[in-house]
C-alpha positions, 0 to 999 in steps of 0.5 A, spaced: 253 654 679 250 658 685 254 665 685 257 667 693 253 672 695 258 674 699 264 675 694 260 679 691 259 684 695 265 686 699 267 685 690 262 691 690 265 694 695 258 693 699 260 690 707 258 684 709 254 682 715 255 676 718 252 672 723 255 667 728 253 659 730 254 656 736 248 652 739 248 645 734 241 647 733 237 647 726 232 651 730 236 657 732 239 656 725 233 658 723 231 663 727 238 666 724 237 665 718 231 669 718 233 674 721 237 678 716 243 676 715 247 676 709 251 670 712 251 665 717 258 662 721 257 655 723 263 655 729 265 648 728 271 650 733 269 654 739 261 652 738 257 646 740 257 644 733 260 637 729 259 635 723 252 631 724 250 638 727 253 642 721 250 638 716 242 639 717 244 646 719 246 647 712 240 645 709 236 650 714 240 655 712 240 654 704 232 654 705 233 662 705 237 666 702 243 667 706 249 665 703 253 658 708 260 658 712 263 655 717 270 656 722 273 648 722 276 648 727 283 646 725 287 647 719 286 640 717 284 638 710 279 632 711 275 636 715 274 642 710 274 638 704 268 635 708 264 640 710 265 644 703 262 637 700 255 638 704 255 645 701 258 650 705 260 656 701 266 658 705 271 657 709 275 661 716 280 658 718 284 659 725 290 660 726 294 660 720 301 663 722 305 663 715 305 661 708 305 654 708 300 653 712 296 658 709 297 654 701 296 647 705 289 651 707 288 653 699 289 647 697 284 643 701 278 648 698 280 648 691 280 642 686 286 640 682 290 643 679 290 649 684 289 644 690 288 637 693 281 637 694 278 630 693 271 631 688 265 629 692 261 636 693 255 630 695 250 636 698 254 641 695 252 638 687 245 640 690 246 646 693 251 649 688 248 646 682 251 641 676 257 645 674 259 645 681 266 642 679 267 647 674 267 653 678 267 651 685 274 653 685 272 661 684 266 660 687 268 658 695 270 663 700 277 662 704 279 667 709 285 666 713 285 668 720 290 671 723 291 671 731 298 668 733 304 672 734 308 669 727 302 670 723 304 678 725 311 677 723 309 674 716 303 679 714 304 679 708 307 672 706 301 669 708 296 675 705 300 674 698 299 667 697 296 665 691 287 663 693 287 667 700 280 670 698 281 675 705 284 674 712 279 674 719 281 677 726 279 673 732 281 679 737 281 675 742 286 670 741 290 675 737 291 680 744 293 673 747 298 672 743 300 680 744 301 678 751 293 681 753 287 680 755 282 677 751 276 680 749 272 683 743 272 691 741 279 692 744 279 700 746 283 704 741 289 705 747 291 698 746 296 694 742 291 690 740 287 695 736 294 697 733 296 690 731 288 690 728 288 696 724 296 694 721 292 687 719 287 691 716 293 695 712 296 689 709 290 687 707 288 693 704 295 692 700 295 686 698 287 687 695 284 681 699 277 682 703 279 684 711 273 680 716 274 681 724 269 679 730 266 684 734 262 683 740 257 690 739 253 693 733 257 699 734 263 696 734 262 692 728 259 698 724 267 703 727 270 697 723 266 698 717 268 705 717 276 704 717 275 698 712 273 692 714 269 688 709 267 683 713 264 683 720 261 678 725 257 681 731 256 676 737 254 669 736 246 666 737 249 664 743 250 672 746 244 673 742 240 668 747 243 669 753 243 678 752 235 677 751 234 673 757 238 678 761 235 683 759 228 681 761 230 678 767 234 684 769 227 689 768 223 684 772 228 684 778 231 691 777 238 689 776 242 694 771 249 689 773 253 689 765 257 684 764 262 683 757 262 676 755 269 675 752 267 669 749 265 669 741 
């Protein structure tokens, strides 16, 4: 089977640079999966993308060799059994907020005995290989968000159950749920930047890969260096709208700065 590139490198202790999908286009797709990463994000909660947009932008991305996930956009078993199934390598999953939710994620990846997912790796045969059944379990990325105000009263219950590859912060909900203003790179005076850097000590503890978003490269990289594996910086969609602006703003001579807080 097809190793998971990026299990492999945060295993090697080497960050993995991730990139983020909204736009339900394989052409974008394919310009991102050209560009360098070692793996690209479909956003199936907060993007533009369902499941007929994912399917064709995975076989576009498969086409390199930057490595397939995807945020589903709830934690509900049909929906990510069926992405895995069209050959996606890995699984965020929002808004896990305890350690039942977080094994009822687990399982849905995983085949029995140490899950419930049900066997139709469709694309996933073509993607993976034929002895996909026999090591998809090991194989498949499953990392647990953590941005909800019970989840960071039960750090480690959810960090400690048993198949959980890692957890992924999305600051923006996780500020919200602290009673703050949502928004990415949250300045080091915020209770936000406290609760992210005590997320990353739990994962740290538990000895399970730590993954957060970012909104610029230099915070991305300020995260690599306290310890995160995993960095997401922007999405295709900020990517598109800074470059446009950018060249706008020369020609008309506008310097005007706005820090999206959307992914």
């Amino acid at each position: 089977m097809r190793k998971n590139k990026v299990k492999e490198m945060m295993k090697a202790g080497k960050p993995v640079i991730n990139g983020w999908l909204q736009i339900p286009s394989t052409v974008s797709a394919e310009v991102m999966a050209h560009q360098g990463w070692d793996s690209l994000t479909i956003d199936m909660q907060h993007g533009l993308v369902d499941y007929t947009n994912a399917l064709p932008m995975l076989q576009t991305i498969s086409s390199t060799e930057v490595t397939p996930l995807a945020r589903v956009n709830w934690n509900e078993p049909g929906q990510i059994m069926k992405i895995l199934d069209a050959g996606c390598y890995g699984i965020i999953c929002p808004m896990v907020s305890n350690k039942q939710e977080a094994e009822r994620f687990v399982q849905a990846c995983m085949y029995p005995p140490r899950g419930y997912r049900s066997f139709g790796p469709v694309r996933g045969l073509i993607y993976g290989g034929s002895d996909y059944a026999k090591y998809a379990n090991d194989e498949m990325l499953k990392l647990a968000m953590i941005e909800t105000k019970e989840s960071l009263e039960k750090l480690d219950e959810i960090m400690s159950t048993s198949g959980v590859d890692g957890i992924y912060i999305g600051p923006a909900d996780l500020s919200l749920a602290i009673g703050e203003e949502p928004g990415f790179d949250k300045a080091e005076s915020t209770k936000a930047y406290s609760e992210i850097l005590r997320i990353l000590e739990h994962a740290k503890k538990n000895n399970i890969f730590a993954g957060i978003h970012n909104g610029t490269p230099e915070y991305a990289q300020k995260m690599i260096d306290k310890g995160f594996n995993f960095v997401t910086i922007g999405a295709d969609q900020r990517a598109l709208s800074a470059g446009a602006k950018a060249v706008v703003e020369k020609m008309k001579g506008s310097s005007k700065k706005e820090d999206s807080k959307a992914y």
